[in-house]
N, C-alpha and C positions, 0 to 999 in steps of 0.2 A: 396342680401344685400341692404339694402334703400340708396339712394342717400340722401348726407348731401346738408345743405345751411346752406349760411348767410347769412343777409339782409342788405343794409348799406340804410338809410334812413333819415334825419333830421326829420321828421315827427314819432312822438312815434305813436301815431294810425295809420297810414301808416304801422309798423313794424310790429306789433300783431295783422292786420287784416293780414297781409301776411302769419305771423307765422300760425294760426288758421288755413287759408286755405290751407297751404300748409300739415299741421300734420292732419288736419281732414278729408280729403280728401284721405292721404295714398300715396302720392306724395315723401314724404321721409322727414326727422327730419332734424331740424333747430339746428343747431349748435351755433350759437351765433348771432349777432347781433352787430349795433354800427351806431352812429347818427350823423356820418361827414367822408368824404374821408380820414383824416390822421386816426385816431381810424380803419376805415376798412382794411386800408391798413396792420396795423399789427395785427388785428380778423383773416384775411384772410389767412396772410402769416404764421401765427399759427395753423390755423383749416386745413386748406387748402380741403377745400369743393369741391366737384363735381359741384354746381352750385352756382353764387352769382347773388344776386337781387338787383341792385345797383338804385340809384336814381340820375339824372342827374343832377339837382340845386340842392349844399349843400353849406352852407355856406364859408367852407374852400376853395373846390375846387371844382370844376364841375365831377362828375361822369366819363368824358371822361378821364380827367387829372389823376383819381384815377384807370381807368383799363391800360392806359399806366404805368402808376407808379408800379402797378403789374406786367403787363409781362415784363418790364423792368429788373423783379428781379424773374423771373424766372416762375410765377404764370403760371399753367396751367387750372386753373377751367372755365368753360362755364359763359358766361355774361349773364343776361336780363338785360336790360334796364328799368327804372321806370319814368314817365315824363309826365306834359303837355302840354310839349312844340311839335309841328308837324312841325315846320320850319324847309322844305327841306333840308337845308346846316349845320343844327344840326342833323339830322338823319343820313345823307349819314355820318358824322366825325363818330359817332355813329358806323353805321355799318362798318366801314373802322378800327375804334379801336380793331377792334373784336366780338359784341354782337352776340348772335342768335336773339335775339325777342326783340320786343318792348312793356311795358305793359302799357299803358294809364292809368293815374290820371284825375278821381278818380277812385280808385281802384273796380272794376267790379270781383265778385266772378269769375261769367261764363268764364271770358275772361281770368282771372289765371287760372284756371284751366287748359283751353283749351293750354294757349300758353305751362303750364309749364310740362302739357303731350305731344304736341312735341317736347319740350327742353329734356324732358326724352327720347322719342322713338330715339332721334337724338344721346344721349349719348349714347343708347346700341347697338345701332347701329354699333356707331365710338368704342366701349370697344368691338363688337365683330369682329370688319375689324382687330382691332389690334392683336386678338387673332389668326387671321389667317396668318395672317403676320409672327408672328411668329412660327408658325407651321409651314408656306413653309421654313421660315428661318432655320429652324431644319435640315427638309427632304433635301435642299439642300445642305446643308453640308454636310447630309448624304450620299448623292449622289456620292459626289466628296473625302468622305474619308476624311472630315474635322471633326473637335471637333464642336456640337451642341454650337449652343452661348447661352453665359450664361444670364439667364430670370432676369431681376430684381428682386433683392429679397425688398418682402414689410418692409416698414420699422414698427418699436415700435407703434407707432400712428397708424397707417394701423389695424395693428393687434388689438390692445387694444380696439381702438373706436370702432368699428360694436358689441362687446361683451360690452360693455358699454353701446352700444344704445339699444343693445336686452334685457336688463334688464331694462331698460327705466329710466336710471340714469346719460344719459350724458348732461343733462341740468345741475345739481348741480357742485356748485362750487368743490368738491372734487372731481369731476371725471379729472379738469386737472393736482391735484395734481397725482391721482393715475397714471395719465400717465407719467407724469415727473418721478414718483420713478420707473416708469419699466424703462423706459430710460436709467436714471442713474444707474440700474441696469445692464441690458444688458452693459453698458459701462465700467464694471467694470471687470478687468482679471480673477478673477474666477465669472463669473455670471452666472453657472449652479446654485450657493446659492443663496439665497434671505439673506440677510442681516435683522440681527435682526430688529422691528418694531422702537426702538426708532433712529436706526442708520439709515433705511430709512427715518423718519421724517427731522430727522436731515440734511442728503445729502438732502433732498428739500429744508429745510429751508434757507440752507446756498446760493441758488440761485436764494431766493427773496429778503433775506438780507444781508447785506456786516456787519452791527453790528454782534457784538458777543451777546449783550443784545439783541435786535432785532430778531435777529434769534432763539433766547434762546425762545421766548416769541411767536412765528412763531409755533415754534414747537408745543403747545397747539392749536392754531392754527388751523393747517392741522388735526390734531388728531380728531378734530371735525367737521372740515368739512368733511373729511371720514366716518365717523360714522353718519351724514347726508345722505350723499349719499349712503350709503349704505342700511339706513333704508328707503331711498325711493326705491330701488333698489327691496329691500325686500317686499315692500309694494306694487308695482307693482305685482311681481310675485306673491305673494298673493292673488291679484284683480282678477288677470288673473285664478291664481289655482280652484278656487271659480266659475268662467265662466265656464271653461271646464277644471276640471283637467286630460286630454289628451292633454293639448294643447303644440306642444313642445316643444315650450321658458318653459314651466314651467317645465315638463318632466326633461330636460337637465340643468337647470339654477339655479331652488330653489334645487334643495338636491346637486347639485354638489360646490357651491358657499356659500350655509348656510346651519347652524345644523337645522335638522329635526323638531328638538323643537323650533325654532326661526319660523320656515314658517306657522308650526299647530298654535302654537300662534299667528300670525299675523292675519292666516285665519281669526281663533276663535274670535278677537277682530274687525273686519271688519264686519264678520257677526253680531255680538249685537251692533254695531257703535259705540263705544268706545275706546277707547284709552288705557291700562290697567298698561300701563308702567311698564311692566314686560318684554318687548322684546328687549336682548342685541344680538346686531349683534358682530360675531366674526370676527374680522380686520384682525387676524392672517390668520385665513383659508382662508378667502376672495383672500389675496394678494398672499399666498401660491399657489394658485389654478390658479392664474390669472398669475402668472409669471409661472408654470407648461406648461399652453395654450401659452406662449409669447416665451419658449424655443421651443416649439412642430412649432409654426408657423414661428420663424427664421429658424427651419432645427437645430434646436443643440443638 
């Protein structure tokens, strides 16, 4: 599974050369983004990302002030550092806050690259010490005639996003709606059902709006940002199908996620480079299938 980020940056070219090298390169997908320490701080504690690429001078607050303010509240994702500042007694707070690496301004392709491949080898590293841990943790139980301790189970988000990202649709705004409605699904007393489509809009709406008008008008809303998302979703797997149709995000993702006629059409239109606006993505099956995956990976 690709390791996520976010990027906190004052600097908008700073952000999107990050983004670039980090998704063109194959390093793992960027989850969001935001352009001051308070904004990051709640990007962060929402995405909650494997690594964050944080920038040291921001207006609000200083970069350090923003990774204390996260693990404060519980953050556990890996820090880079972004800066070009080298004074001594601001690197040592730096690394003392937590960071692995330090990236120098101005932003050098080679030198992301490099640091944020041993920021990754370092992560699988520490994701496979922990894998073993718990395994002795098992066996020794086992040992002594104890009940195996129970593994954490992944949460909604855990699950949802990696299926989100393998479709290449978790950049649109609809994919954190679609995560919110599994959420609130799974939270619901019988949430082996999916709840009809306008009553899942509905449960989202009401927990970006406290209006009854407002949420009323929400709900058209989400409705279309889904149906965004989704047709980039579609239109990815399409891309992809057309490259090598063996490939198998496209195998497992377009006929299981969309009608068969939705993916041929899409192909069809990509290849004459046109647009034909004949391709309705089905929202129904989409969420059907996707809460299916979200019972199977809770264990329910």
């Amino acid at each position: 599974m690709p390791l996520s980020f976010c990027i906190v940056d004052d600097d908008g070219s700073a952000r999107r050369m990050l983004q670039h090298i980090i998704e063109d390169s194959g390093l793992g997908e960027v989850t969001g983004t935001a352009e001051c320490g308070q904004d990051g701080v709640r990007l962060i504690l929402e995405e909650r990302p494997d690594i964050v690429l944080m920038d040291l001078l921001m207006p609000d607050q200083d970069g350090i002030e923003t990774i204390n303010s996260l693990q404060a509240q519980g953050c556990r994702s890996k820090f880079v550092m972004i800066s070009q500042i080298e004074n001594s007694d601001m690197v040592g707070r730096a690394y003392r806050s937590g960071i692995e690496f330090f990236i120098r301004k101005p932003i050098n392709k080679i030198e992301v690259e490099s640091v944020l491949h041993k920021v990754n080898e370092r992560y699988a590293i520490n994701r496979y010490l922990d894998e073993i841990k718990l395994s002795l943790g098992k066996l020794e139980g086992l040992q002594f005639g104890l009940a195996p301790a129970a593994v954490n189970k992944r949460s909604v988000k855990e699950i949802i996003q990696p299926i989100l990202m393998n479709m290449g649709m978790i950049s649109e705004a609809g994919s954190r709606d679609i995560i919110l409605m599994m959420e609130l699904t799974a939270a619901r007393e019988d949430n082996r059902t999916l709840p009809p489509l306008k009553e899942l809009y509905e449960m989202a709406a009401a927990t970006y709006k406290t209006s009854p008008a407002e949420a009323a008008k929400e709900v058209k809303a989400i409705e279309q940002r889904l149906r965004r998302a989704l047709s980039a979703g579609l239109t990815n797997l399409a891309s992809i199908g057309l490259t090598d149709y063996g490939n198998p995000k496209f195998e497992h993702y377009a006929p299981l996620y969309f009608d068969f006629e939705e993916v041929r059409l899409k192909m069809k239109e990509i290849e004459l480079g046109r647009d034909s606006g004949k391709v309705k993505v089905n929202l129904k099956k989409f969420l059907q299938v996707l809460h299916l995956e979200l019972l199977e990976g809770l264990g329910r």
